[in-house]
Biopython code that builds the backbone (N, CA, C, O; Angstrom):
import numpy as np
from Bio.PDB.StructureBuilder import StructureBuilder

atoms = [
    (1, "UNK", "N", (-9.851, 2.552, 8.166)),
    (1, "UNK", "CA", (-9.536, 2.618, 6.736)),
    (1, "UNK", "C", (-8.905, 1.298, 6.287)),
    (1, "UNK", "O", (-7.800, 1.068, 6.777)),
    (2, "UNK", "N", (-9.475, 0.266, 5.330)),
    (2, "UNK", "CA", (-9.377, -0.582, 5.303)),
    (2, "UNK", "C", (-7.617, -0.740, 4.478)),
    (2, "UNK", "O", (-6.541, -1.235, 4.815)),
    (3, "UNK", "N", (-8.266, 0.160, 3.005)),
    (3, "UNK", "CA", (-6.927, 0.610, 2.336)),
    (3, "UNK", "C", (-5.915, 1.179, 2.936)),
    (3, "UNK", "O", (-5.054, 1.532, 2.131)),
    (4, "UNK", "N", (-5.581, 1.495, 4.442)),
    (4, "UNK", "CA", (-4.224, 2.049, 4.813)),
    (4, "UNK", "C", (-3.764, 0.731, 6.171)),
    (4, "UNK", "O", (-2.766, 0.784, 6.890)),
    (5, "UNK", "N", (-4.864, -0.378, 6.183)),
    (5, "UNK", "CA", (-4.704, -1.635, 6.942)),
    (5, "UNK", "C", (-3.640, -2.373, 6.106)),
    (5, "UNK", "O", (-2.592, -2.747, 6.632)),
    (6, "UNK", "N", (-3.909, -2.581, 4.815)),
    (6, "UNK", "CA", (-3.590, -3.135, 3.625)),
    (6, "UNK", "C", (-2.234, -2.600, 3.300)),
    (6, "UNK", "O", (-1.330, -3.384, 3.012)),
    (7, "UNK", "N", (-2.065, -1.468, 3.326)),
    (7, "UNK", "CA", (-0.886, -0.334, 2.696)),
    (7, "UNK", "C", (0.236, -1.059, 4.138)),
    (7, "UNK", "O", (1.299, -1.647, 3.937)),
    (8, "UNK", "N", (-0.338, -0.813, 5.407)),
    (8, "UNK", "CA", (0.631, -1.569, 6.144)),
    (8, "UNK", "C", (1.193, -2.374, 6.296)),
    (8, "UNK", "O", (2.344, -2.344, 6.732)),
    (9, "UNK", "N", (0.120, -4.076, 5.767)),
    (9, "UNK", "CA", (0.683, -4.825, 5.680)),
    (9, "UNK", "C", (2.067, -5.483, 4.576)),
    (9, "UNK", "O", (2.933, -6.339, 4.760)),
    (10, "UNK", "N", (1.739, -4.638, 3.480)),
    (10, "UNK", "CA", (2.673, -4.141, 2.379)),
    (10, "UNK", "C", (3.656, -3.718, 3.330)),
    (10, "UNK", "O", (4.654, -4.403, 3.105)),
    (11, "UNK", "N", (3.838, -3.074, 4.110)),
    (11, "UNK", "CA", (5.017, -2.144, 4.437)),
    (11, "UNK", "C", (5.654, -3.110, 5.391)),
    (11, "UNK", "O", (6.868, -3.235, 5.236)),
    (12, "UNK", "N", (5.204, -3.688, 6.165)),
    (12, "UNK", "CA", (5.674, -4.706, 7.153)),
    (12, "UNK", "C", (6.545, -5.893, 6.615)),
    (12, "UNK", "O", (7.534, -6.499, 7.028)),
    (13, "UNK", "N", (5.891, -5.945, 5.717)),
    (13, "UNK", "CA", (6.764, -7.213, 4.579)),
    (13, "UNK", "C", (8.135, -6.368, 4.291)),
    (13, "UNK", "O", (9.254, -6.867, 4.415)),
    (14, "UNK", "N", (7.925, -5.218, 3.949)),
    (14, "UNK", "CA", (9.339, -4.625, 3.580)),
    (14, "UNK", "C", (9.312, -4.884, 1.563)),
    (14, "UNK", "O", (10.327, -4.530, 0.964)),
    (15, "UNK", "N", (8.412, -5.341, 0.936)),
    (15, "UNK", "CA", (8.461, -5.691, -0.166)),
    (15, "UNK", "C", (8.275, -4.552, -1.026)),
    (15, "UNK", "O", (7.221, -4.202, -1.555)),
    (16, "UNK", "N", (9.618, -3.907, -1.127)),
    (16, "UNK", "CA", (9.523, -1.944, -2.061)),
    (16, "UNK", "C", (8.414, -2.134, -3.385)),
    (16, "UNK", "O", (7.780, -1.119, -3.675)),
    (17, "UNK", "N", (8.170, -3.301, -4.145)),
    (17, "UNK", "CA", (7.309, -3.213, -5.229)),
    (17, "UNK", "C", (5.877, -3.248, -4.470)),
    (17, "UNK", "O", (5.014, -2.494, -4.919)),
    (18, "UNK", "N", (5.617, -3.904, -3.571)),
    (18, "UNK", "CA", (4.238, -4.055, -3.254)),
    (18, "UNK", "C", (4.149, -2.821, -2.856)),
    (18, "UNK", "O", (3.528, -2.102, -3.638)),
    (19, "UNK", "N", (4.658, -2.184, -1.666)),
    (19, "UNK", "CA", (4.594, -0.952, -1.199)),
    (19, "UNK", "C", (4.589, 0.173, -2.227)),
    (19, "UNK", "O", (4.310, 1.278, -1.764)),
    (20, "UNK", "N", (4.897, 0.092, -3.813)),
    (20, "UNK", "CA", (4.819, 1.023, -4.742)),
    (20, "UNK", "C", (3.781, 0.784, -4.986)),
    (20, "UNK", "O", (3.191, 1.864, -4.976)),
    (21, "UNK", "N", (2.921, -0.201, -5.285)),
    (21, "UNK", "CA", (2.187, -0.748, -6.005)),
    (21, "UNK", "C", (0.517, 0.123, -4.943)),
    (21, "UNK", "O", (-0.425, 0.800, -5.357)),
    (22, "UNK", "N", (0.884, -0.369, -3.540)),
    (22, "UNK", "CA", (-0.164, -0.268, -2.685)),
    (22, "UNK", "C", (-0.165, 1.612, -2.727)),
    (22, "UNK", "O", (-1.226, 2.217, -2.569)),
    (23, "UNK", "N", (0.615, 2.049, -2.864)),
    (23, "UNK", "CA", (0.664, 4.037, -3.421)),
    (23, "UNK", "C", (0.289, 4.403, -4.238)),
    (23, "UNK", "O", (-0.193, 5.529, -4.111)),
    (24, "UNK", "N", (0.214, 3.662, -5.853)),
    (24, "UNK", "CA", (-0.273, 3.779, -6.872)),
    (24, "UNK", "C", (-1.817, 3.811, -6.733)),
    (24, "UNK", "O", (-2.649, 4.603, -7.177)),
    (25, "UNK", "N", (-1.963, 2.384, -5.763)),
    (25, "UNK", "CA", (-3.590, 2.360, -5.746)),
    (25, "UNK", "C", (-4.194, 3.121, -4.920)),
    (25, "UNK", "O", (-5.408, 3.271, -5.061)),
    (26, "UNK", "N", (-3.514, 3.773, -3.882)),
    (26, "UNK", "CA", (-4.134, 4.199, -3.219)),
    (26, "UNK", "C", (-3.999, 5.869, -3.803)),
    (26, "UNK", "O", (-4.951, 6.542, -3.408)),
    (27, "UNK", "N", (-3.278, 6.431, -4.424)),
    (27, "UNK", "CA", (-3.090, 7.930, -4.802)),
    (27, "UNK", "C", (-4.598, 8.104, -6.055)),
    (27, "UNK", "O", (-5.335, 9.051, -6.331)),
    (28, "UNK", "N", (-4.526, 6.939, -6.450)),
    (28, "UNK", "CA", (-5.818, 6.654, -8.062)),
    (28, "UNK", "C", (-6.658, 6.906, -6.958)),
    (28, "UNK", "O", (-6.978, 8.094, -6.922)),
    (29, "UNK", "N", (-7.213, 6.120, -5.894)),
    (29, "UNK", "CA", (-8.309, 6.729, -5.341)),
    (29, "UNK", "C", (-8.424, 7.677, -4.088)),
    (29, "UNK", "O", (-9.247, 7.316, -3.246)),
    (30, "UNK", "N", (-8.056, 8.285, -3.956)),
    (30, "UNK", "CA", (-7.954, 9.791, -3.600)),
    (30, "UNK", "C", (-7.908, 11.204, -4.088)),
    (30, "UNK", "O", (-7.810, 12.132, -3.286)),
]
sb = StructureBuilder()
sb.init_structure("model")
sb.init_model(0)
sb.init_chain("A")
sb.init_seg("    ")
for serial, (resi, resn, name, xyz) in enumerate(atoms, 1):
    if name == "N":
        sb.init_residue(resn, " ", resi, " ")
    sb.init_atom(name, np.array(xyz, "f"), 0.0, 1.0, " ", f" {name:<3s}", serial, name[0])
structure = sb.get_structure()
């Protein structure tokens, strides 16, 4: 899953807006 590769790397950074941001996009497509 490319989108939860992505969602990780967001999370690894620790960056709380990206990591909101990468939930938003990913909840729209699901």
């Amino acid at each position: 899953m490319a989108i939860w590769n992505e969602f990780k790397q967001f999370a690894i950074k620790g960056n709380a807006i990206d990591m909101a941001v990468a939930i938003i996009i990913g909840t729209s497509f699901n």
